[in-house]
N, C-alpha and C positions, 0 to 999 in steps of 0.2 A: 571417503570420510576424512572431515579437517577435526583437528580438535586445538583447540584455543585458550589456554589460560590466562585471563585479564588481571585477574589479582588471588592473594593467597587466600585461603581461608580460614579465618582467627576464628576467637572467642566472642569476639564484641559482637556478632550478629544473632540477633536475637530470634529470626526466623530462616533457616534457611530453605529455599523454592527451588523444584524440578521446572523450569518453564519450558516452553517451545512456541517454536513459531512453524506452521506448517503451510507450505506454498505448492504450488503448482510445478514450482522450479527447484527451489531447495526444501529442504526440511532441516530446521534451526532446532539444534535443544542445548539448554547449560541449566547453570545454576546461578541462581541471583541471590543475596543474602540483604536483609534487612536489621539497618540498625538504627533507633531511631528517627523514624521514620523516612530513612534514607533507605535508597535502592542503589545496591552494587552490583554489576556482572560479574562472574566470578570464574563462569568457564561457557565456553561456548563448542558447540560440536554439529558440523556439519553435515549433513546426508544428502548424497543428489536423487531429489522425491523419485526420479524416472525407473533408481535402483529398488527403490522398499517394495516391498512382498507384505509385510507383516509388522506396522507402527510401532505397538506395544513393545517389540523387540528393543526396538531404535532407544527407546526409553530407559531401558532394561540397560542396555548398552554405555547409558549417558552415566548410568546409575556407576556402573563397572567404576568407569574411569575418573568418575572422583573419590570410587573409594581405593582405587591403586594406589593415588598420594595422599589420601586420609580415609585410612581402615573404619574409624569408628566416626565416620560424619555420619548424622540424624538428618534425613529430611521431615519439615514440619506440612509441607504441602507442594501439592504439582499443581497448575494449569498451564492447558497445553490450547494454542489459539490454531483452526484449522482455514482453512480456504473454503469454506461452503456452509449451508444451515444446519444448523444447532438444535437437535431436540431430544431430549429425558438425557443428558451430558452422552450425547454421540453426535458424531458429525458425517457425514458424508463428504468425502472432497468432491470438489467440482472438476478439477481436473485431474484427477486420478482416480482411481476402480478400485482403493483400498479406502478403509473407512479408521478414523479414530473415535476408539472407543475406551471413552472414561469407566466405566463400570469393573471394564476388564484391568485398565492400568492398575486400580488400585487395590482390587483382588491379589493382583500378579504383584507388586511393590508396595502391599500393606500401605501404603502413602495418600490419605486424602487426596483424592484427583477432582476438578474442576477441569471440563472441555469448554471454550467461548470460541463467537467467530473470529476468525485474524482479524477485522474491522475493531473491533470491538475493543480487542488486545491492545491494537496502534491508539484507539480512545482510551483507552486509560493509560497510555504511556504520555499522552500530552500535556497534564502537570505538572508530567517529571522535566519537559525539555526547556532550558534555558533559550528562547527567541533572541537573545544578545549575543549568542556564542557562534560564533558562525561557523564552527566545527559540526554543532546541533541542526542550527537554521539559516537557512537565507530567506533574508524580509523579502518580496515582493511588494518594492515601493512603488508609489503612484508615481506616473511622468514629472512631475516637479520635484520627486525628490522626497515625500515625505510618507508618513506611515501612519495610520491613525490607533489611536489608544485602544488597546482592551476593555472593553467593559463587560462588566457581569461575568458567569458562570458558563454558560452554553459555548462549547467548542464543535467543531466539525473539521471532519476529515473524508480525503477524496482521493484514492490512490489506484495508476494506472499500473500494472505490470503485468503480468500473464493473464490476469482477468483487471476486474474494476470491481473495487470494493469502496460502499459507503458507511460511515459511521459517525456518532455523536454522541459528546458528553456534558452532563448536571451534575452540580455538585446537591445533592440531596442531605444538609444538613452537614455533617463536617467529614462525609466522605460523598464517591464520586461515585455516578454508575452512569455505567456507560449501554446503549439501546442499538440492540440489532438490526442491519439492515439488507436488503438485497437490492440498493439502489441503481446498484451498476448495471441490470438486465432494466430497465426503464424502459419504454421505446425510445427509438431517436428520433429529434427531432432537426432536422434540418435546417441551413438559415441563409445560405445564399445560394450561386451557382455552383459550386464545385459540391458542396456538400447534397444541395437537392439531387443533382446525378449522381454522385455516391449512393446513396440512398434508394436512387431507383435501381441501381445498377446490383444491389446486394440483394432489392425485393425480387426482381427479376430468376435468381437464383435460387431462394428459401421459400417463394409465395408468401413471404409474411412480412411484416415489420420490422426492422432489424433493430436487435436491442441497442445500447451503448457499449457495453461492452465489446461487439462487434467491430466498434469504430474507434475507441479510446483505451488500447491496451495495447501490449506486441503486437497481438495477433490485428487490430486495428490500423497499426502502421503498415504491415503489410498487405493489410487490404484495399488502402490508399493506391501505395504503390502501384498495386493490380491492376488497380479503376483507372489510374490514369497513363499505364501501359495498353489500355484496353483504347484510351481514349485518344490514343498519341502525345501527351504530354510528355510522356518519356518514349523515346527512339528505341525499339526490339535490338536494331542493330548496335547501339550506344555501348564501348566496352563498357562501362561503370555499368551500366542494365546488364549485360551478360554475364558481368561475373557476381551481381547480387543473386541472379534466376539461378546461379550455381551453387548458390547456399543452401544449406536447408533451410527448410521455414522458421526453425527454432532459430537459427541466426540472421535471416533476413531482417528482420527490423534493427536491430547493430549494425548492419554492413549499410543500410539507406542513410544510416543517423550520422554513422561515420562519415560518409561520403556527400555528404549533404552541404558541409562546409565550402565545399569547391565543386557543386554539380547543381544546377539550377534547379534539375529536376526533382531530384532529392530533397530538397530543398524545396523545393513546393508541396513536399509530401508530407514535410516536419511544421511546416505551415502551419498547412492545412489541419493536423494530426494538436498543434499545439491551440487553437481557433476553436476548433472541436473542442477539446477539452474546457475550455476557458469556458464557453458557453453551457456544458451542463453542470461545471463548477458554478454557475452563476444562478442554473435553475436551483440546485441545491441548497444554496444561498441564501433564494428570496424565500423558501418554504422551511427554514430553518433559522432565518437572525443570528447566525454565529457569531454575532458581538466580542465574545472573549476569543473570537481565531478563527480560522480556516487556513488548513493545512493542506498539504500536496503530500501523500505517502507514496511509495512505488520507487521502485527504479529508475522508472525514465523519466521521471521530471529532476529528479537529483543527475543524473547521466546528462541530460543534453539539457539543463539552466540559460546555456546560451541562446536556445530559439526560446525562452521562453522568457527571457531578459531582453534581450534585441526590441529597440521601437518600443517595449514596455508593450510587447504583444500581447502578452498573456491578460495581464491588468486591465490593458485598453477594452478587450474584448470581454473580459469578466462585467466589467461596466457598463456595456452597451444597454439599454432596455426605451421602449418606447412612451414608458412609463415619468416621468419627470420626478415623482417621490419615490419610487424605485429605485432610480439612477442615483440618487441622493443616497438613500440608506447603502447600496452597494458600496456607495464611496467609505461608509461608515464602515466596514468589515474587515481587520487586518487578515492578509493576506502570508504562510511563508510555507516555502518549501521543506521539509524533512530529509538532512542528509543525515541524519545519522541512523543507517539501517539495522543498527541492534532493537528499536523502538518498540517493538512487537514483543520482544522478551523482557525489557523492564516492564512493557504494559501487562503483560501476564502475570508479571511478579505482582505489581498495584492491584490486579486484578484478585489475586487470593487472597492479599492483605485485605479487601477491602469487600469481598462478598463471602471471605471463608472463615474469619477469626472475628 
């Protein structure tokens, strides 16, 4: 457990929120305070998800330690964003065997509890993000250099990390709601050579389809790496291949990513992994109009920018469509990355400001 204090806590916030961010990798919770319709992080505390037993604890826990350095803090409301679907405010995780359950947080911490998908959370933290600050975003500009303007309301968001989560948001009047999704199990869909034998090579294995998530997440990365170990792209004997096959699987896609910069093979794996992505960011795209944004949430697109900046990969390939007023409108869609990984917890803060008060 990390525990984090970002700023004090005064007087001037007029709400203050138990959030969390719940992942497959970490388990995020702080306190976020609102004033004026501004959002502050206030504390943040870390859990490694692999540890918890029992979530509500985790909660219980966060509760503790902001009241160590202030005895008499009130919370006025919790939401807490999960990794998996959402129903009667409980969540099942997707990658973990424990469940968060709203009903119990707020029996157990008297505290109005809302549970939303993590998708859902990172959509309503994207009003909060400043696009100019490049601490918040990096623009993915078009090969010439420019960016095209926001228009309208409708945001979307597409984020690779342990699994792939989809999400989008409206502004309904002078607040936002933000619409659940499970886009990331999609099927996949293939688009030239390397990816069609990807493809066969996973159906081979499952009998089935292989979703997106399969292919555009960690665990995505290194099932790249597998396919084209399997295919001879990468050499068995290859030290860089022997001492990745030596990681565990929770680290193989860092140790590809890392070593990709100076290993061709690697490097055709971060490709192929960034081509991918671009391409169901694009189907996402034409079936939603994201006029006001599309975003990249996740770790690995803030982690390796480089393959996804390089030749203006990412972009070029977001673009591609067969279509001639397709390609057009794509061009219309600003594009950026999300570095700032607190995102999930101001969106949960926005989140109860804005379906709980």
């Amino acid at each position: 457990m990390k525990t984090h204090w970002l700023k004090d806590i005064d007087k001037k916030y007029r709400n203050l929120i138990l959030v969390g961010d719940v992942g497959g990798t970490n388990t995020n919770l702080g306190v976020a305070g609102e004033w004026n319709g501004k959002v502050d992080l206030l504390l943040e505390v870390v859990f490694d998800s692999a540890t918890v037993t029992q979530f509500t604890s985790c909660v219980k826990k966060t509760m503790e330690i902001a009241r160590e350095s202030h005895p008499n803090i009130f919370f006025n409301l919790c939401c807490i964003s999960g990794a998996g679907p959402v129903k009667d405010n409980f969540c099942k995780m997707t990658n973990q065997n424990w469940v968060i359950d709203g009903n119990e947080i707020q029996q157990t911490l008297g505290v109005p509890t809302l549970i939303i998908n993590d998708f859902s959370a990172i959509s309503f933290g994207l009003p909060l993000l400043d696009v100019n600050d490049p601490a918040q975003v990096e623009i993915l500009r078009r090969p010439d250099g420019s960016t095209p303007e926001p228009q309208g309301d409708l945001r979307a968001v597409v984020g690779a990390g342990t699994g792939l989560g989809v999400g989008f948001l409206a502004k309904m009047g002078d607040r936002w709601r933000a619409f659940p999704s499970e886009g990331g199990h999609m099927d996949f869909a293939d688009f030239d050579e390397d990816t069609k034998g990807f493809k066969a090579w996973i159906m081979e294995s499952i009998d089935l389809v292989p979703e997106y998530e399969m292919c555009i997440s960690g665990m995505g990365i290194k099932n790249v790496f597998y396919y084209f170990l399997e295919k001879g792209v990468l050499k068995k004997e290859d030290p860089t291949v022997i001492s990745i096959l030596r990681e565990a699987d929770a680290n193989k896609p860092a140790a590809i990513s890392k070593n990709a910069a100076n290993h061709e093979g690697c490097q055709r794996v971060m490709i192929t992994f960034v081509k991918m992505y671009a391409r169901f960011a694009s189907s996402v795209a034409s079936f939603l109009l994201p006029k006001g944004g599309f975003y990249l949430a996740g770790g690995i697109s803030g982690k390796n920018l480089e393959f996804f900046l390089k030749d203006s990969l990412f972009v070029r390939t977001f673009e591609q469509h067969c279509n001639p007023n397709i390609y057009r409108v794509l061009q219309e869609i600003p594009l950026y990355v999300i570095k700032d990984y607190s995102i999930s917890l101001y969106g949960a803060a926005n989140a109860a400001l804005s379906l709980m008060v």
